[in-house]
N, C-alpha and C positions, 0 to 999 in steps of 0.2 A: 347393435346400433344404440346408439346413446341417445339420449334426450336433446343433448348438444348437437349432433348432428341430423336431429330433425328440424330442430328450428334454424339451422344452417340453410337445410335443404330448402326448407317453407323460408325464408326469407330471398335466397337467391330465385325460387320462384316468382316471387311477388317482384320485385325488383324487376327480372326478366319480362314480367307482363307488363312492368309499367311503361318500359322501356318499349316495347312492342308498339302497346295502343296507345302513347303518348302521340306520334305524328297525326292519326287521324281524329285523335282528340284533338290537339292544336287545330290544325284547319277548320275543322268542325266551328270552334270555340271565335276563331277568327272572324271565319265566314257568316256565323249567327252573330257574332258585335256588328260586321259593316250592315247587313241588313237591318238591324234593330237600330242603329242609327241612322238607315238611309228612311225606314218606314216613321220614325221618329220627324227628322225634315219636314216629308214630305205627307203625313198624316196617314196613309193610307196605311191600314191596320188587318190585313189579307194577311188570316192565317198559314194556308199554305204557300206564302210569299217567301216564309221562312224552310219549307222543307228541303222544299226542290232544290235549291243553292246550296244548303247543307248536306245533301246526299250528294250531288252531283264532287263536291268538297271532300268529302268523306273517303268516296269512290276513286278519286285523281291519286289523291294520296296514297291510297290503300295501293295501286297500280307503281305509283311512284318509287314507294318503298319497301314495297313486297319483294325484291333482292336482300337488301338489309335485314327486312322482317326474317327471310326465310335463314340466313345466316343465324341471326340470334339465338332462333328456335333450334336450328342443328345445331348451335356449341352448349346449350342448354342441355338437350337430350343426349351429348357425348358426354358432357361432362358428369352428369346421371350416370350413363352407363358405367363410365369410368371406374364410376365409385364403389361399383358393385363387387370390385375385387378386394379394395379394402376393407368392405364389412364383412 
């Protein structure tokens, strides 16, 4: 195994993960701007104003895209495996 195809591997990792937890970031990141603007309006400044909409956010998504999630991760791990022939 070469040094090139570790950093291969570690980069198509990273990538794979960002691609993963990018949907419930987004939402997350959404969902926390509409609140911090709506508490902004309207003054009221309740901490946990901000959680519950962002997990509740977090959660839809994570349901939403957990088909696509689980794809990524099984062509990740196949394509790992794969390589195992050629090293």
């Amino acid at each position: 195994m070469t040094p090139d195809m570790v950093v291969d591997i570690g980069r198509h990792a990273l990538y794979t993960m960002l691609l993963v937890s990018a949907p419930m970031l987004g939402f997350g990141l959404l969902v926390g701007l509409v609140v911090s603007i709506l508490q902004a309006v309207t003054q009221v400044n309740e901490m946990t104003l901000t959680f519950v909409p962002k997990i509740i956010a977090v959660s839809v998504a994570a349901v939403v895209f957990l088909p696509w999630i689980i794809r990524m991760l099984v062509a990740f791990a196949a394509a790992q495996f794969g390589m195992i022939s050629r090293m």
